[in-house]
C-alpha positions in Angstrom: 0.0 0.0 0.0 1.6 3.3 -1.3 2.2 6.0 2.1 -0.8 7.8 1.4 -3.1 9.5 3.8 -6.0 6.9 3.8 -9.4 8.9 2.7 -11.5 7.0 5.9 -9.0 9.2 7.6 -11.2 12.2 6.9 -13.9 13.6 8.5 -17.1 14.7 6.6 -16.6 17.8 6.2 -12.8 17.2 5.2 -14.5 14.6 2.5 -17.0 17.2 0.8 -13.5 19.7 0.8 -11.3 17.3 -1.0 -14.7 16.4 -3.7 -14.9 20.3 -4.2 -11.1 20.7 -4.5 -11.3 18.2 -7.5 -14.0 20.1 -9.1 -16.7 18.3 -8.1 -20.2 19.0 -6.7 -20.2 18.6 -2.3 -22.7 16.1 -3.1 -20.2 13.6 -4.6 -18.8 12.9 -1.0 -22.4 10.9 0.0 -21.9 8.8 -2.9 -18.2 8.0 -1.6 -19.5 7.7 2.3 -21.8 4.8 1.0 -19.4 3.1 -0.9 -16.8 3.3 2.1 -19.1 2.3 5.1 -22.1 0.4 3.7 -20.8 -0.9 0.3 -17.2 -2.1 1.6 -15.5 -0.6 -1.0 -11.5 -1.4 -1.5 -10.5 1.0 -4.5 -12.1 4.0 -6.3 -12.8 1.6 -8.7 -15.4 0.3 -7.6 -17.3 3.3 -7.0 -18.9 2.9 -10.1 -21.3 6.1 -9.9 -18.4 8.3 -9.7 -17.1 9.5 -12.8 -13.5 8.7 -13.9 -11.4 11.5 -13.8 -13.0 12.1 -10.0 -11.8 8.3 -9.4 -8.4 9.1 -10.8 -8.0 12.4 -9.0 -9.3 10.9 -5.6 -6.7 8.2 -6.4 -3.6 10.5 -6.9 -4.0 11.7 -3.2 -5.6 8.8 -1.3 -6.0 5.6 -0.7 -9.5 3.8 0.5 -7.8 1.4 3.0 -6.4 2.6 6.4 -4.8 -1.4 6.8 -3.7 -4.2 4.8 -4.6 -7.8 6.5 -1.6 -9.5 7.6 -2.9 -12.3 8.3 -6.5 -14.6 9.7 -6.2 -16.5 12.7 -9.1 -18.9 13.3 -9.9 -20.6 16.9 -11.2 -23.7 17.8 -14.3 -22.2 19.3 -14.7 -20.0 15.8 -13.0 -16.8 17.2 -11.3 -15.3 14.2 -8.2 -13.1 14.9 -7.1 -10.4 12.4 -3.8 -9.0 12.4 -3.6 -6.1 10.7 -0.8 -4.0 9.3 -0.5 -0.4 9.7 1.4 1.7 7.1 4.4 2.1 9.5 5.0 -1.4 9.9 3.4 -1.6 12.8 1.1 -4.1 13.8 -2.5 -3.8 15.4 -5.0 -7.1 16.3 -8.8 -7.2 16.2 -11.3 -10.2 16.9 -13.8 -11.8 16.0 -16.2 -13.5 18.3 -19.1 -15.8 17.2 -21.3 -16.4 20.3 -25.0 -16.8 21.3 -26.2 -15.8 17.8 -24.2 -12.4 17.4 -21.0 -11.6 16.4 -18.8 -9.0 18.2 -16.0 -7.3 16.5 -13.5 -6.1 19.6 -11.4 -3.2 17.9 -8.3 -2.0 19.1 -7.7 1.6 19.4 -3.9 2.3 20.0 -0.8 0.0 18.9 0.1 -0.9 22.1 -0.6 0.5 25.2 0.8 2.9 28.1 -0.8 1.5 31.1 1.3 -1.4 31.8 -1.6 -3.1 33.8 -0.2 -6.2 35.4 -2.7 -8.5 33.9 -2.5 -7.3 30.6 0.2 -8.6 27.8 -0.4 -5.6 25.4 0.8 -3.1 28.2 4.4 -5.1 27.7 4.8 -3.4 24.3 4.0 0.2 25.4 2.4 2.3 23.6 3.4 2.5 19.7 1.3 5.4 18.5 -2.4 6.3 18.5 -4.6 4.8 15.9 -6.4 7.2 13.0 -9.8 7.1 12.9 -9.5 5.7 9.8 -7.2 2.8 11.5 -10.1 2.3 13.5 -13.1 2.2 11.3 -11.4 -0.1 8.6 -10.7 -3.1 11.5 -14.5 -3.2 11.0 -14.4 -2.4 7.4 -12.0 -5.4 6.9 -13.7 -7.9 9.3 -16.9 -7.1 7.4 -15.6 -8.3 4.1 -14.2 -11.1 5.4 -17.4 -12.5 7.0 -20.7 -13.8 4.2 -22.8 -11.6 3.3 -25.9 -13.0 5.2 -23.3 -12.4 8.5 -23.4 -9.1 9.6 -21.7 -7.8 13.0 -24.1 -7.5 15.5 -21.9 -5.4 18.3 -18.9 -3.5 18.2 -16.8 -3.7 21.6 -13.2 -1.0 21.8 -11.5 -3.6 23.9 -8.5 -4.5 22.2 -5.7 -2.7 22.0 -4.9 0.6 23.7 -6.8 2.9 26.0 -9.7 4.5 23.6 -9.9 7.4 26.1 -6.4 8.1 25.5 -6.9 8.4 22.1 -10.2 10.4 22.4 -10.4 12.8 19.4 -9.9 9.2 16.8 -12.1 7.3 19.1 -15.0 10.0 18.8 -14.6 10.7 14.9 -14.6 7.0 14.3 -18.1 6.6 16.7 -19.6 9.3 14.7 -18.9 7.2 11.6 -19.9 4.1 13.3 -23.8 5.2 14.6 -24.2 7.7 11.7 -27.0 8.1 8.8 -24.2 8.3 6.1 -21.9 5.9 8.0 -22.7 2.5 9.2 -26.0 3.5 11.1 -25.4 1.1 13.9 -27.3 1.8 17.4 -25.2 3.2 20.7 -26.5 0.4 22.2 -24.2 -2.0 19.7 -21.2 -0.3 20.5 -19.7 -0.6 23.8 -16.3 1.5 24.9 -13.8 0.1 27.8 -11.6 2.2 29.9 -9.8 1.7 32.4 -10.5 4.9 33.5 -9.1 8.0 32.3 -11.3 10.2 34.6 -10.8 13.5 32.7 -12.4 12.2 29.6 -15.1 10.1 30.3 -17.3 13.0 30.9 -16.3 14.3 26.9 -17.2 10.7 26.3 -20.5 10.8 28.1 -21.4 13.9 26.5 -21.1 12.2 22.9 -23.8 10.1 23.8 -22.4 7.2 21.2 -22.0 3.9 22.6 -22.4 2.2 26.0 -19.4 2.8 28.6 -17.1 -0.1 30.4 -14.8 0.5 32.8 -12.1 -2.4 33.7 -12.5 -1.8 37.7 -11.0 -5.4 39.1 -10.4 -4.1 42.6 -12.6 -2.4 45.2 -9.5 -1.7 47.1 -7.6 1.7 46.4 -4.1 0.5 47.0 -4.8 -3.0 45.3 -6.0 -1.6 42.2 -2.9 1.1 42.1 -0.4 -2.7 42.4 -2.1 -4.1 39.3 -3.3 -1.1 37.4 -0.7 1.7 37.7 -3.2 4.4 36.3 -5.4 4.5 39.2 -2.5 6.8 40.9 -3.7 9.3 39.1 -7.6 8.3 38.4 -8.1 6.8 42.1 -10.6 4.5 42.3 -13.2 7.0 45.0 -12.4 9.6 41.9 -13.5 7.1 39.7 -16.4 5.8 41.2 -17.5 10.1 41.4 -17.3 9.7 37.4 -19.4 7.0 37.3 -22.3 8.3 39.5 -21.9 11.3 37.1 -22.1 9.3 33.5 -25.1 10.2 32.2 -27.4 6.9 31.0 -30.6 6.5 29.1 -33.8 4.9 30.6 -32.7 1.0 31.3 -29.0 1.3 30.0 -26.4 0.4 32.9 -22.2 0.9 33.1 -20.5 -2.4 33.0 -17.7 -3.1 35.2 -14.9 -5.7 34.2 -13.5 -7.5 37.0 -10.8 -9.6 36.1 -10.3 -12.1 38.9 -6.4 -12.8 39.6 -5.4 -15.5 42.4 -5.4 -14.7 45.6 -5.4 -10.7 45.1 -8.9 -9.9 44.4 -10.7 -12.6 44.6 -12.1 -13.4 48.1 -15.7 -13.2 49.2 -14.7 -10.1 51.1 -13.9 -8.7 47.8 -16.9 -9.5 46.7 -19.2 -7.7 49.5 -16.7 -4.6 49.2 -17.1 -4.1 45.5 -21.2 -5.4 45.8 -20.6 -1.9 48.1 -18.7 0.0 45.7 -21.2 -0.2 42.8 -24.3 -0.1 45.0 -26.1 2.9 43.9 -24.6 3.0 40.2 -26.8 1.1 38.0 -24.7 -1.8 36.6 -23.9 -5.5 35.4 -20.4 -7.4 36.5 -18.8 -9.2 34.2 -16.4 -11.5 35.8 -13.3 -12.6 33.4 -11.0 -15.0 35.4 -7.6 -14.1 34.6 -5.9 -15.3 31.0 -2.5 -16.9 31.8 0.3 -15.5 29.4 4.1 -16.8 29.3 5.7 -14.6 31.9 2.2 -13.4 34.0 3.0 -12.8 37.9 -0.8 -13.6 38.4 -2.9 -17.2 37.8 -6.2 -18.3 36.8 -8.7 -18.6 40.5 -9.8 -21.7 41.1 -13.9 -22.1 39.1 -15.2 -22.6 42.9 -13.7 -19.7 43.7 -15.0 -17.7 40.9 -19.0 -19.6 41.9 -18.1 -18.2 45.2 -17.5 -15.1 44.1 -20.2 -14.4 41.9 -22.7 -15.8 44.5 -22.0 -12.9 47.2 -22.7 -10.5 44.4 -25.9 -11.9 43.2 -27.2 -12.1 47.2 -26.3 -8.2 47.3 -28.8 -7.7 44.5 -25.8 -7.1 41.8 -25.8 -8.4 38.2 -23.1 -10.4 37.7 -21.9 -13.0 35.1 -18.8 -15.6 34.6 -17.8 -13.6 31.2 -16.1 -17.0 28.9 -12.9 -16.4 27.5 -13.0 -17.2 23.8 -9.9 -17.8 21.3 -7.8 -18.7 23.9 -5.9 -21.5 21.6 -4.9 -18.0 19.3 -3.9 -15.8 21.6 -7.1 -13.6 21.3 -8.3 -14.0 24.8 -9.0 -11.0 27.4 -5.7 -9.4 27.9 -3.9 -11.1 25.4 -3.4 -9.2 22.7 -0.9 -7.9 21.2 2.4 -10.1 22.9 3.6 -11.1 18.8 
């Protein structure tokens, strides 16, 4: 792929600048936004209803893709891992995740990650560099093509790679592309975005009103979730517990909080009542992910009757809580696992 600025890169009104620069009526760009987000297209080429020398001109400037595949990974449980290349030479991983009769895309949103959360192998790397929007948008672009045509995604999940609300202004562009009229047009309730907590943001994030909020949690304790997450030092956890109370939600919609459960550090029944006490008055669902070993982890998997236990205590407090099955484990596309090459 020649180094040129990819044209999902730009934003609508960037799109209807670079139609008029060629000469071209603003209305042009609609025709382009359809062939980019609902008709999958991978060249100008294809966008038959454009005339040729707009095609050629578009193409002496652009290209359509944002990534090139690397390679398809499949599972043993039919999780599908995409590696993708950037145009660096940098590498970025998405999957794909067949269950109950959906299919979840879970979308990276930085290459690599500055976090360094202990039960994470994609904080190893660092961080690489921010993702474009375009970056962004064209895992789902390239995931789409690659499923049959009768097998569209059903949910959208930023839980790969990278903090998304560390990489805000690409994250927001690409969810406006995602849930728009002239985009995909798929619902905010769809998409969900995971953080692990980047307090100053999340009320931008709130604000844009364009997907469902996570927030990895995995401690009730201050100082045990500042051993295994370093970024509650500066987003502590009674700070971020404030931000959820203030996330605004629509009738019936509820913050999920990701618990992963690590050996004999937050997983006791006392943990349990304290963080059934924690998320009291916020309305919520738990999803419990016991811990994904990786070559090199300082934490293990909790015993199942552990995890039962666990869960139990937070169901008898009136919290929603569910065992959350790891899936592509065999790939390396588990929970946390992303990203270790």
């Amino acid at each position: 792929m020649e180094n040129k600025e990819s044209i999902k890169n730009l934003t609508p009104e960037d799109l209807r600048e670079a139609v008029k620069s060629c000469g071209e009526p603003a209305f042009r760009a609609k025709q382009i936004e359809r062939w980019l987000w609902r008709g999958l297209a991978g060249s100008f080429d294809e966008m038959t209803d454009l005339s040729k020398g707009l095609r050629e001109k578009l193409g002496q400037t652009h290209n359509v893709d944002a990534l090139t595949l690397d390679k398809e990974i499949k599972s043993s449980d039919g999780s599908r891992k995409f590696i993708f290349n950037l145009y660096d030479g940098a590498k970025i991983e998405s999957v794909l995740i067949p269950a109950d009769g959906l299919r979840t895309l879970c979308v990276s949103s930085q290459c690599g990650c500055a976090l360094a959360c202990g039960f994470c192998l994609t904080g190893r790397r660092g961080l690489i560099r921010n993702l474009t929007a375009g970056e962004i948008l064209d895992q789902i672009i390239l995931a789409r093509r690659a499923l049959r045509p009768d097998d569209a995604l059903t949910n959208i999940v930023m839980m790969g790679m990278g903090e998304p609300l560390m990489n805000f202004d690409s994250v927001a562009q690409a969810l406006k592309v995602i849930t728009g009229e002239s985009g995909m047009g798929m619902s905010y309730r769809r998409i969900t975005v995971s953080t692990s907590g980047i307090i100053r943001k999340m009320g931008d994030f709130g604000r844009l009103g364009l997907a469902k909020l996570a927030v990895s949690l995995n401690s009730p304790d201050n100082e045990i979730r500042s051993q295994i997450m370093p970024v509650n030092k500066k987003n502590p956890l009674p700070d971020l517990m404030a931000a959820c109370r203030r996330h605004p939600l629509r009738p019936r919609e509820r913050i999920t909080f990701e618990y992963v459960m690590l050996d004999g550090v937050n997983d006791a029944e006392s943990d349990a009542r304290a963080l059934a006490a924690l998320v009291a008055d916020i309305p919520c669902k738990i999803n419990l992910i016991p811990f994904n070993e990786f070559p090199g982890a300082k934490y293990r998997t909790p015993p199942g009757d552990r995890v039962d236990r666990f869960r139990r205590v937070l169901l008898n407090n009136n919290i929603d809580a569910l065992v959350r099955q790891s899936r592509g484990a065999d790939i390396s596309a588990a929970c946390g696992c992303l990203g270790g090459e």
